[in-house]
C-alpha positions in Angstrom: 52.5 70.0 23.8 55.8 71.5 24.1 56.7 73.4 26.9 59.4 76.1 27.8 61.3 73.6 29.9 64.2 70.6 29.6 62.5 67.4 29.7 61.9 65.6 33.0 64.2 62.9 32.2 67.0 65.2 31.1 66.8 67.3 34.2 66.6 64.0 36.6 70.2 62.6 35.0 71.4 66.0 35.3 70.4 66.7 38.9 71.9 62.8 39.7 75.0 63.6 37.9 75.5 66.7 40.1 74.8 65.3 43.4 76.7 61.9 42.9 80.0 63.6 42.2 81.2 64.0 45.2 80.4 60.7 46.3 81.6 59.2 42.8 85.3 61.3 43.4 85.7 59.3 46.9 84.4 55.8 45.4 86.8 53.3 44.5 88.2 53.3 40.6 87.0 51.3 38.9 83.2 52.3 40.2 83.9 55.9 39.0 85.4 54.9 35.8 81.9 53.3 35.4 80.5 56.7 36.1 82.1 58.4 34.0 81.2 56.2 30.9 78.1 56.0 31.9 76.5 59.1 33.0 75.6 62.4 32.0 78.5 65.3 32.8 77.6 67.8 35.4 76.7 70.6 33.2 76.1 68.9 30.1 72.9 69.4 28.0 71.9 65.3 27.7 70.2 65.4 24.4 73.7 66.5 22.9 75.3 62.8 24.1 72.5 61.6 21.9 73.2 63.4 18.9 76.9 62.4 19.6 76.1 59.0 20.1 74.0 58.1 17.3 75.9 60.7 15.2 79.2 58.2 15.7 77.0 55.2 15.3 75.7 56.1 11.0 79.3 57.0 10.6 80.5 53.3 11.6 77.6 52.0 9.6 78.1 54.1 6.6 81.5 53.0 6.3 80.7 49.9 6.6 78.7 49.6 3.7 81.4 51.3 2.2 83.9 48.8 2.6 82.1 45.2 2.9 80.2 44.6 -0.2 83.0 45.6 -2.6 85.8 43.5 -0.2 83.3 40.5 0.0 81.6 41.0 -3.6 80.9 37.2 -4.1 79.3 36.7 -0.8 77.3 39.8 -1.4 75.8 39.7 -5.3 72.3 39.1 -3.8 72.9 42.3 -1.9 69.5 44.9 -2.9 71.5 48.2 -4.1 68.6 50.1 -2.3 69.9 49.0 0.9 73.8 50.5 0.6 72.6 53.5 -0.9 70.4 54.0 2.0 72.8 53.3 4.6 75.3 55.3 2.7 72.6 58.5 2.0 73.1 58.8 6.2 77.1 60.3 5.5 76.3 63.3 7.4 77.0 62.0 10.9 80.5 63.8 10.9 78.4 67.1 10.2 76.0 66.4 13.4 79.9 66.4 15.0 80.8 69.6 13.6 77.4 71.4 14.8 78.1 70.3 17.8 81.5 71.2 18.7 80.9 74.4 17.2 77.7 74.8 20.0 80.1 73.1 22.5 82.8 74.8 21.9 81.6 78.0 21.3 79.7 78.2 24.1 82.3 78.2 26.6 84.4 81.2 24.3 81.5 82.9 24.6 80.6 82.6 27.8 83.7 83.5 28.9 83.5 86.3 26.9 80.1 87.1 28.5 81.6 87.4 32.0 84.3 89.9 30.9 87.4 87.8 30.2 88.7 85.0 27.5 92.1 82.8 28.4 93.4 82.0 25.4 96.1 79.7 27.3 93.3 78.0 29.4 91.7 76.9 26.3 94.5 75.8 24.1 95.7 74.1 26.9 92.6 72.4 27.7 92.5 71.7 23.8 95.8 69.9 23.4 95.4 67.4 26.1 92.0 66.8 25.0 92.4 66.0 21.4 96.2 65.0 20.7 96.8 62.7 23.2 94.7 60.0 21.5 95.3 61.6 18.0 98.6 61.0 18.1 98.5 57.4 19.8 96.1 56.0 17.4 98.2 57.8 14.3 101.5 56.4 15.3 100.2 52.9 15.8 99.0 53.3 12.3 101.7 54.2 10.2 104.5 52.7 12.2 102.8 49.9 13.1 98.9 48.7 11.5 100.5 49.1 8.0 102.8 46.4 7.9 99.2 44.3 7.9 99.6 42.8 4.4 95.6 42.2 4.2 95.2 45.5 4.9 97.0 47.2 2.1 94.1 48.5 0.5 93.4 50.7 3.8 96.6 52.1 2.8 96.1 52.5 -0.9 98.0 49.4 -1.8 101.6 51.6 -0.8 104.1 49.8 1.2 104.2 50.3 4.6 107.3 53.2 4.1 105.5 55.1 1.9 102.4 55.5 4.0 105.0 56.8 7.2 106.2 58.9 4.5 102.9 60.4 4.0 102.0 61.0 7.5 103.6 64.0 7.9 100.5 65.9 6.6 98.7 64.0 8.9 100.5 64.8 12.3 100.5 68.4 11.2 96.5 68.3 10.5 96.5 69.7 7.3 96.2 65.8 5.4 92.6 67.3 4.2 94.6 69.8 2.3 97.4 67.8 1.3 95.6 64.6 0.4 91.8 65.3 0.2 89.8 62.3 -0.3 92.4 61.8 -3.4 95.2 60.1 -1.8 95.4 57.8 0.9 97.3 58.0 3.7 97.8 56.8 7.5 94.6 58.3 8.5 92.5 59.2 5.8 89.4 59.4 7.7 90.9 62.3 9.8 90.4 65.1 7.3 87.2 65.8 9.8 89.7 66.2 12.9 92.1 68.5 10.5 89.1 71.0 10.3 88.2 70.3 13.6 91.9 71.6 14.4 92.0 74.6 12.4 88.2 75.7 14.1 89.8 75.2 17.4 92.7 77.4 16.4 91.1 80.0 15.0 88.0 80.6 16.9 89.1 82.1 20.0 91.3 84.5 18.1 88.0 85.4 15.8 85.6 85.8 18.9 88.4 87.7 20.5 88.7 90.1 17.6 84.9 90.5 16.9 84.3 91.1 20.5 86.2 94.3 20.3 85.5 96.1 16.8 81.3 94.5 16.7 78.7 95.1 19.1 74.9 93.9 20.2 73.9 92.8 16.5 76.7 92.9 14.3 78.2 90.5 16.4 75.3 87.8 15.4 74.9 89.8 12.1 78.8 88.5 10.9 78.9 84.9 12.1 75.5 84.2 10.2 77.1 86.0 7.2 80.1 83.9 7.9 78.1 80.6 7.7 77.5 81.4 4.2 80.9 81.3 3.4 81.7 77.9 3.3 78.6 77.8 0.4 80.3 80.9 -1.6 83.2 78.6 -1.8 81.1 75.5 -3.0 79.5 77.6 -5.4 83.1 78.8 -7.0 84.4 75.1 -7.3 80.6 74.0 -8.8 80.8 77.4 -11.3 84.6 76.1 -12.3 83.7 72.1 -12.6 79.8 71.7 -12.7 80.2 68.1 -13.2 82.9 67.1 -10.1 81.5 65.2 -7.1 81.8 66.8 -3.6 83.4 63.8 -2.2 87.0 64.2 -3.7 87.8 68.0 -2.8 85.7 69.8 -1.4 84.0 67.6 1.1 87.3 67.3 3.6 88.8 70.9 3.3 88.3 73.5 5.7 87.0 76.4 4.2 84.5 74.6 2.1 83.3 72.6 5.0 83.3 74.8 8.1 79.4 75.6 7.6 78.4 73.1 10.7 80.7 74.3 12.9 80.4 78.4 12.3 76.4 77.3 12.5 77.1 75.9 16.1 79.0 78.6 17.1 75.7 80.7 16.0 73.2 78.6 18.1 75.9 79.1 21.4 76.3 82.8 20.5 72.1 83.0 20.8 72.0 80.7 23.6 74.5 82.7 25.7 73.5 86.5 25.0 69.8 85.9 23.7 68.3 83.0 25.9 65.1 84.5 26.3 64.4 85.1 22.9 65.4 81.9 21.4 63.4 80.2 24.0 60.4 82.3 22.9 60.6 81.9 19.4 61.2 78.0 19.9 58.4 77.8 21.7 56.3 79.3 19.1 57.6 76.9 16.9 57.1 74.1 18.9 57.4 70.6 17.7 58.0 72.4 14.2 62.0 72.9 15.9 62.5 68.9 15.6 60.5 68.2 12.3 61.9 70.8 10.5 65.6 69.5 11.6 64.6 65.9 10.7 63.1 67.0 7.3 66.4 69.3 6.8 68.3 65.4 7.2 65.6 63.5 4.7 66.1 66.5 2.1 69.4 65.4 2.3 69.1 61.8 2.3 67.0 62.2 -0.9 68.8 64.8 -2.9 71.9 65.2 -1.7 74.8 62.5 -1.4 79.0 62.6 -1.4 79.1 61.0 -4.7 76.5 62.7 -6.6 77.4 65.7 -8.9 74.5 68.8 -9.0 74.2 72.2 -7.3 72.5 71.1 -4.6 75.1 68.0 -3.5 77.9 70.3 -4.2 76.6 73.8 -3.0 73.5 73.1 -0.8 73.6 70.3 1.3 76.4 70.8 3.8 74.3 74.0 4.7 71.1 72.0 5.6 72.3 69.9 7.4 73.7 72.3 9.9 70.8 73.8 9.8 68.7 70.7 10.9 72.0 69.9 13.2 71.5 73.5 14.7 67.3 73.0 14.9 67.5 69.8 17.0 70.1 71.5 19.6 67.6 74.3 20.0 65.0 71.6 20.5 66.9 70.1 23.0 67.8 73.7 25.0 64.4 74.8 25.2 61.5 72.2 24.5 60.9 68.9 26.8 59.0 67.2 24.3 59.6 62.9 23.0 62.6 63.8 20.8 64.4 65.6 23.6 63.8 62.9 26.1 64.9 60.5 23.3 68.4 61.8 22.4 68.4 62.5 26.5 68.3 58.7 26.9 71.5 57.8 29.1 71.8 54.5 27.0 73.6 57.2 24.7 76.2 58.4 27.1 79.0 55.9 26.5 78.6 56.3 22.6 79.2 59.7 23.3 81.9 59.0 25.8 83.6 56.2 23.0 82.5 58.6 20.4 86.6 60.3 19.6 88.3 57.1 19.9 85.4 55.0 18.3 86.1 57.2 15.1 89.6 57.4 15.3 89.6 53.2 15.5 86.9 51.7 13.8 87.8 51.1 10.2 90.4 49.4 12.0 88.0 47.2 13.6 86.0 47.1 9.9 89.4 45.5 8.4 89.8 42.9 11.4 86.0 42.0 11.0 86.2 41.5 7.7 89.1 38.8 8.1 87.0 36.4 9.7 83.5 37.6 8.9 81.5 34.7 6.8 81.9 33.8 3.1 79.6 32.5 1.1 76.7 32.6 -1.4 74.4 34.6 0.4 70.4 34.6 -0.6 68.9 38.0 -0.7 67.3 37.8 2.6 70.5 35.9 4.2 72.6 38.8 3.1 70.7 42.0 4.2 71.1 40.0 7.7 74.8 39.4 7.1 75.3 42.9 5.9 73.3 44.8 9.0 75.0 42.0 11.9 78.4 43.4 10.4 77.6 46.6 11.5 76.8 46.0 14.8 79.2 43.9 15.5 81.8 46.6 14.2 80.0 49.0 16.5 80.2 46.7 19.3 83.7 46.6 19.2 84.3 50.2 17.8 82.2 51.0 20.7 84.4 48.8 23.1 87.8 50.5 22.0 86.4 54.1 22.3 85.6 53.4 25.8 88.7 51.8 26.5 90.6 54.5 24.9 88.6 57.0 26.9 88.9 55.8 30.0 92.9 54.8 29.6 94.0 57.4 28.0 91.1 60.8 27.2 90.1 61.0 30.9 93.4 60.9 32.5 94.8 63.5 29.9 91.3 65.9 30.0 91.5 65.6 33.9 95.3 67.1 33.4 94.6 69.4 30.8 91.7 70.9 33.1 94.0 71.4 36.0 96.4 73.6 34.0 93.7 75.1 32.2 92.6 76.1 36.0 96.2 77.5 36.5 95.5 80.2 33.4 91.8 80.7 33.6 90.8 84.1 35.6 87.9 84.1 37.7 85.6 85.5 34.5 87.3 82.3 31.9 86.8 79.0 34.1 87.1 76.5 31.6 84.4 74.4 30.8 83.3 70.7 30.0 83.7 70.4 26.1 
């Protein structure tokens, strides 16, 4: 039976985590680099490094299945269409992202807010040495550098090398989701989802800020639920003009028709931080209904929905359920100890999470290198479902391997930084937080 409590298992990683930081800060390198890939921040809820985790891990395998049958078409004939349509029906891992940094990051606004103060400077300076560093490394390497690859052209759209650092201009100003959609490609066409992840990061402390002065008590959770249906009002203009287009293209990468995850976790932090009780109450009410609701929000999706499939519900509805199933199995996490919290709390998740940013920022990299050497050949049905699922985790492995090293080389140092400067801003009621 569920129970008003975090699991056992959570709490023990947490309590560890707390008590062996001290110890961990005097130990020698490399032993806490180790500790810091591998266990669970003080602080942190530890059912959210498993959403992260295996969030980050159907992305990898989704474009996987994107890009290996079609490079590899001969080897790959025998290939069951059920099985890449499956694999590709689980797209909305970059949503589970957005849910959460909206929760994550909205939580320590808020907060902040909740003791009496908000630090603007703190937090945008905690932000830019959290996200750019790495952002900007990986880009740079790409246009200047990764695009000269002759067999990977087609990563580039087939452009020369000049003509994709040409384009990246939209990407080091994050607005290449605007500027290029899903359309065109460019250095970094995956990164539309850090371009809205940008703009949120911009824009919500400013929003809070403003709403915390002219709302209060329930029109404060009254206007961020109306603004989660904005991102769907939008959908349902661009389905009215173009009932037949494909949410893929257009409005899949832009902001404003894709901000629903993120405004939804900003909701579920706004209701953990002012309304704990409650939300605890109800959730216990609901009881193991929290986590099979979520799931069934995902399978709705899975079934009905889909980036290349044209309808109301692809182009309108399904962006909205899944941050609502995103949003159920956070609040399942918060306030139930029950089998699904204790498995996303599983520490074999924390250095997914950890490799999570530069996993994403890198692995389609790692998808083009593996398919250089990966084996050709006429492959029997059976032979090539193997073929096809060992690609993606060996792309993961790897993926996974450069995350981490990207984490501990270059995030950690630069999040370490950004939190003593942050320190420097934040007053007594806005300590920055772990994000």
């Amino acid at each position: 039976m569920s129970r008003r409590k975090r699991a056992p298992g959570a709490a023990a990683s947490l309590r560890a985590a707390r008590t062996g930081r001290a110890s961990r800060e005097n130990a020698d390198p490399r032993q806490s680099a180790w500790a810091a890939l591998t266990e669970h921040q003080p602080g942190h809820e530890p059912h959210l490094d498993g959403m992260r985790g295996i969030g980050c891990a159907i992305v990898v395998f989704c474009h996987c299945a994107l890009w290996l049958p079609p490079m590899l078409r001969e080897s790959y004939q025998a290939l069951p269409p059920w099985l890449t349509r499956f694999i590709l029906s689980l797209w909305f891992g970059l949503d589970v992202f957005f849910v959460l940094s909206g929760f994550l990051i909205g939580r320590i606004l808020l907060t902040q807010l909740k003791r009496g103060g908000l630090s603007f400077r703190a937090f945008y300076v905690r932000r830019f040495f959290r996200v750019f560093p790495v952002y900007y490394l990986v880009l740079t390497a790409s246009a200047f550098g990764l695009s000269h690859i002759q067999e990977w052209r087609v990563l580039y759209g087939g452009v020369p090398w000049q003509e994709s650092v040409a384009r990246s201009w939209a990407n080091y100003l994050y607005v290449s989701n605007y500027v290029y959609g899903m359309q065109f490609p460019n250095p970094l066409s995956w990164g539309w989802s850090l371009c809205v992840e940008e703009h949120f990061y911009l824009a919500t402390p400013l929003m809070l800020g403003v709403l915390f002065r002219l709302a209060k008590g329930h029109g404060r959770w009254l206007f961020l639920a109306a603004l989660g249906c904005v991102p769907m009002l939008f959908r349902w203009a661009a389905y009215a003009r173009s009932p037949g287009a494909i949410p893929f293209t257009w409005v899949h990468p832009m902001t404003h028709t894709h901000a629903d995850g993120l405004i939804f976790g900003v909701l579920v932090a706004y209701v953990s931080v002012f309304h704990r009780e409650r939300a605890a109450a109800f959730i216990a009410r609901l009881g193991s209904l929290t986590w099979i609701l979520g799931l069934a929000c995902y399978a709705a999706v899975m079934i009905w929905g889909g980036l290349w499939r044209s309808g109301a519900f692809p182009v309108i509805g399904q962006f909205f359920v899944v941050s609502i199933g995103s949003s159920l199995l956070i609040m399942n996490g918060l306030f139930l100890d029950n089998r699904v919290t204790r498995f996303l709390g599983w520490r074999g998740w924390v250095p997914f999470a950890r490799a999570s940013y530069g996993q994403y920022l890198t692995h389609l990299f790692v998808v083009f290198w593996a398919l250089g050497w990966w084996p050709r050949g006429a492959y029997s049905t059976p032979a090539a479902i193997a073929s096809v699922l060992a690609f993606c985790l060996v792309v993961l492995f790897f993926a996974a391997s450069l995350g981490a090293t990207l984490y501990l080389l270059v995030e950690r140092p630069f999040l370490e930084l950004g939190g003593t400067l942050a320190r420097r801003f934040a007053t007594t009621a806005a300590r920055p937080a772990e994000a």
